[in-house]
VOGU-3710 file (C-alpha; in Angstrom, 3 decimals, decimal comma):
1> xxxxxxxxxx> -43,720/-1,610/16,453  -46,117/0,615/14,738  -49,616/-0,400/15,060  -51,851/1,434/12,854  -54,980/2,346/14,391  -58,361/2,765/12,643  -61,056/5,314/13,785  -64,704/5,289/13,206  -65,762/8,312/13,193  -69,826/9,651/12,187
11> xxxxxxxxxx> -69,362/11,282/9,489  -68,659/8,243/8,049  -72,339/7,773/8,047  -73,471/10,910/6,659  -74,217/9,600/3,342  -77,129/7,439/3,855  -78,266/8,508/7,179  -79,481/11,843/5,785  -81,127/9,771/2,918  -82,493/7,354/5,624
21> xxxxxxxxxx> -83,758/9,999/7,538  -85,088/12,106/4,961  -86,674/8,750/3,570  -88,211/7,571/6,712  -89,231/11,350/7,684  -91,217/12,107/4,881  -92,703/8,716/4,827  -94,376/9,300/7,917  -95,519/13,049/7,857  -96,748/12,761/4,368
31> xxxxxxxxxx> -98,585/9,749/4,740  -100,063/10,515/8,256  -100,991/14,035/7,016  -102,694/12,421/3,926  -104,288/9,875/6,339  -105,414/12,572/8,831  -106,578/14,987/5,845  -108,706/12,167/4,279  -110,499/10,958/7,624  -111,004/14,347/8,689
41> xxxxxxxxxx> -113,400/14,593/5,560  -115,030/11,910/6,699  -114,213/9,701/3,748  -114,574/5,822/4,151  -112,199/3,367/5,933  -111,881/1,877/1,975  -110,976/5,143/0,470  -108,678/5,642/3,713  -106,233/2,895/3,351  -106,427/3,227/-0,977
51> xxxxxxxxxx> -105,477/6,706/-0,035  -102,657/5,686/2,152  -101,315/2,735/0,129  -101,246/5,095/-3,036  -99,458/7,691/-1,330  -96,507/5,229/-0,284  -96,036/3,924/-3,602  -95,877/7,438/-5,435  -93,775/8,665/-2,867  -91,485/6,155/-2,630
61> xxxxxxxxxx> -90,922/6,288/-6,213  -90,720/10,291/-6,198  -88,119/10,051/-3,178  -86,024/7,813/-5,261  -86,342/9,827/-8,609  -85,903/13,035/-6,573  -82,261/11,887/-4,969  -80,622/9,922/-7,731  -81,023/13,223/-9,760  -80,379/15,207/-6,581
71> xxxxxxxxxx> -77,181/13,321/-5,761  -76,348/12,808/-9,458  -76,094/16,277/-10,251  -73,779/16,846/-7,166  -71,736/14,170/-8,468  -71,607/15,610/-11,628  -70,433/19,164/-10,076  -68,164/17,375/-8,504  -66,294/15,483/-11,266  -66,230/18,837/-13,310
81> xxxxxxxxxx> -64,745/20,610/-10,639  -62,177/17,852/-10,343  -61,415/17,594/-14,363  -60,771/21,608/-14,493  -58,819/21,635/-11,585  -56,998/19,187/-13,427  -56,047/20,866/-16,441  -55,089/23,698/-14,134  -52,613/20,982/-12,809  -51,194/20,542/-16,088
91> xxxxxxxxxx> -50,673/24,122/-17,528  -49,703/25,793/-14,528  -48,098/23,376/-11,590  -46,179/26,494/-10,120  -49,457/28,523/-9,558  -51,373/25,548/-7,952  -48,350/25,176/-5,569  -48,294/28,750/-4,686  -52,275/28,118/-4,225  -52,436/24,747/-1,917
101> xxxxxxxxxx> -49,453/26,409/0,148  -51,756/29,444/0,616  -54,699/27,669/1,790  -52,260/25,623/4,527  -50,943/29,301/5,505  -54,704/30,431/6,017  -54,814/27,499/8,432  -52,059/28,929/10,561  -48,953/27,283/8,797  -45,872/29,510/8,826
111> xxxxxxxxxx> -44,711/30,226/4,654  -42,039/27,592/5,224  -43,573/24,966/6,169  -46,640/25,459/4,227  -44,962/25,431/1,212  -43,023/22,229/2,474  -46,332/20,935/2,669  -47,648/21,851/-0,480  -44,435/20,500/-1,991  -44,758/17,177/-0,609
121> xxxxxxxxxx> -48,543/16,744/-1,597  -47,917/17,929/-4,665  -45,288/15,165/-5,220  -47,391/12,722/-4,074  -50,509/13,632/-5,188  -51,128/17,009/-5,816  -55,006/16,102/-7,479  -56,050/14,451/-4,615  -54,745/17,139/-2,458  -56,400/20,002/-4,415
131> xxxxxxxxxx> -59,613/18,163/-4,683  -59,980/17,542/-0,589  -57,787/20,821/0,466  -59,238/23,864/-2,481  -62,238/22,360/-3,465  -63,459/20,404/-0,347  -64,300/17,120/-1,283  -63,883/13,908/0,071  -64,753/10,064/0,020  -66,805/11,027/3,626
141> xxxxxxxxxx> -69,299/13,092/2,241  -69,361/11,963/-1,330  -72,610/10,317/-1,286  -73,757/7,385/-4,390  -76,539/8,254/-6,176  -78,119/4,451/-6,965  -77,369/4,050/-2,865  -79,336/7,397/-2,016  -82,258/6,676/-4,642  -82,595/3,096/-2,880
151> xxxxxxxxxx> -82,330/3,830/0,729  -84,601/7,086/0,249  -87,139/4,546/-1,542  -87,294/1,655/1,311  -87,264/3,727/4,056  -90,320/6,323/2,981  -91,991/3,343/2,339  -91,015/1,683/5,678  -91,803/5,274/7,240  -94,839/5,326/4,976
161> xxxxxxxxxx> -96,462/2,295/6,190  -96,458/2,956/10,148  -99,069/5,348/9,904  -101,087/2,888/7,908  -101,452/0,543/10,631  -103,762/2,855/12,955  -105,536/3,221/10,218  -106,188/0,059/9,533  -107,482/-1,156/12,934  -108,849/2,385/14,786
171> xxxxxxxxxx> -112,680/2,619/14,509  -114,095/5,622/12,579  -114,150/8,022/15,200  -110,854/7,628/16,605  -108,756/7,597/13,616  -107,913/10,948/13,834  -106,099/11,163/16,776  -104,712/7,261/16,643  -102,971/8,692/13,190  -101,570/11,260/14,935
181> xxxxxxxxxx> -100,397/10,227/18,480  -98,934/6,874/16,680  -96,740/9,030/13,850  -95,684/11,687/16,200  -94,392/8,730/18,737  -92,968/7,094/14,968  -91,063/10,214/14,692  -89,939/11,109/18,210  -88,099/7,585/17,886  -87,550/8,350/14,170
191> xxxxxxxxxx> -85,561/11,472/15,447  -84,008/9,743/17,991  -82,246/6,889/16,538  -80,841/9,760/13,809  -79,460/11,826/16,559  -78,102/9,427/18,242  -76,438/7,412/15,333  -75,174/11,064/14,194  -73,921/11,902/17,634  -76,245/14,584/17,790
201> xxxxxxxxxx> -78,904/15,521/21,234  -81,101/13,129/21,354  -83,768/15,287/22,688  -83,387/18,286/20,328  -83,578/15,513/17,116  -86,762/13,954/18,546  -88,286/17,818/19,792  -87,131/18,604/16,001  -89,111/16,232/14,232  -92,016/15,802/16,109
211> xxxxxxxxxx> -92,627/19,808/15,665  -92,915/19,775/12,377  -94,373/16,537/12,040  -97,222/17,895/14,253  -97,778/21,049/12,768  -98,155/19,321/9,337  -100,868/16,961/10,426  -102,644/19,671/12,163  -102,770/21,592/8,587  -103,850/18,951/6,438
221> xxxxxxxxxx> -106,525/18,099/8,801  -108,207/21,472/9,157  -108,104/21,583/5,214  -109,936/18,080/5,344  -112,326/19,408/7,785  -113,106/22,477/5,914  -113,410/20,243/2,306  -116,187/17,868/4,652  -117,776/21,350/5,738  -117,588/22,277/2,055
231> xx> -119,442/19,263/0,684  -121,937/19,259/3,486
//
């Protein structure tokens, strides 16, 4: 008896864990390097956490904006690509055979059986097996736009906000360096939990995002400090 048996595989997850990552990532270098940029001027603990709240609202909204049009213009591509190939189907069958058995030969197929193969998926379905074989797409890595808008949104603000909670409870002259030990532990985890849930080094994804994390927040704060030189 013929048991059919179902494996889960990562890239099953590819479409919104690189919009969850992104999301979450940007959330909490932008904000923290806002944060840290802001109190390295010296401005108040008011303007601080207006600051902070301001910049998770307009970048959650950009974030969204940025990969529904992002991932809608892919998707667009995508169904072009698909209606031409298409038409090809229709005026010239013989020359898409001789094309799909070409690409199976490339893949080490002898002539034969490639263009048994070929024949066969082009019986069955010869779009669907020009569309995954020529062009390379698939229902893995075809990502939703609406679902990569909204998951980018939530999780830069989610991302966003953990920075805003040092800031809210660090005295003056500690904010500084509470903002930035707290994010850069945020995204060592951050990195982490992608890594791992990609089944990717754990290390190297934490190292990876904590780098740049750091050297971003290091930027914006000697630009605040020179802006508090500046206006003293």
């Amino acid at each position: 008896m013929y048991i059919k048996h179902r494996e889960l595989h990562r890239t099953h997850n590819i479409g919104w864990l690189r919009a969850a990552v992104l999301g979450a990532n940007d959330g909490i270098v932008s904000t923290a390097s806002l944060l840290i940029g802001v109190a390295a001027a010296h401005a108040s603990h008011n303007q601080l956490l207006v600051t902070g709240v301001a910049g998770l609202v307009a970048g959650a909204m950009s974030m969204a904006a940025g990969e529904y049009v992002s991932v809608g213009s892919q998707k667009d591509s995508e169904q072009a690509d698909i209606a031409r190939e298409r038409g090809e189907l229709a005026a010239d069958s013989m020359h898409e055979h001789e094309e799909l058995a070409a690409i199976y030969m490339s893949r080490g197929l002898d002539k034969s059986l490639a263009e048994q193969v070929a024949a066969q998926f082009m019986a069955k379905d010869a779009l669907g097996a020009h569309v995954r074989d020529e062009l390379g797409i698939s229902e893995t890595i075809t990502v939703n736009p609406l679902q990569a808008a909204l998951t980018s949104a939530v999780t830069f603000a989610a991302g966003a906000a953990l920075p805003l909670i040092p800031a809210s409870f660090a005295p003056a002259n500690l904010l500084v360096p509470a903002i930035a030990a707290s994010s850069l532990v945020f995204l060592g985890t951050l990195g982490a939990i992608a890594a791992h849930t990609g089944g990717a080094p754990v290390a190297t994804g934490a190292m990876r995002v904590t780098l740049w994390g750091a050297v971003a927040m290091a930027i914006t704060a000697g630009i605040g400090s020179l802006f508090h030189v500046a206006a003293g």
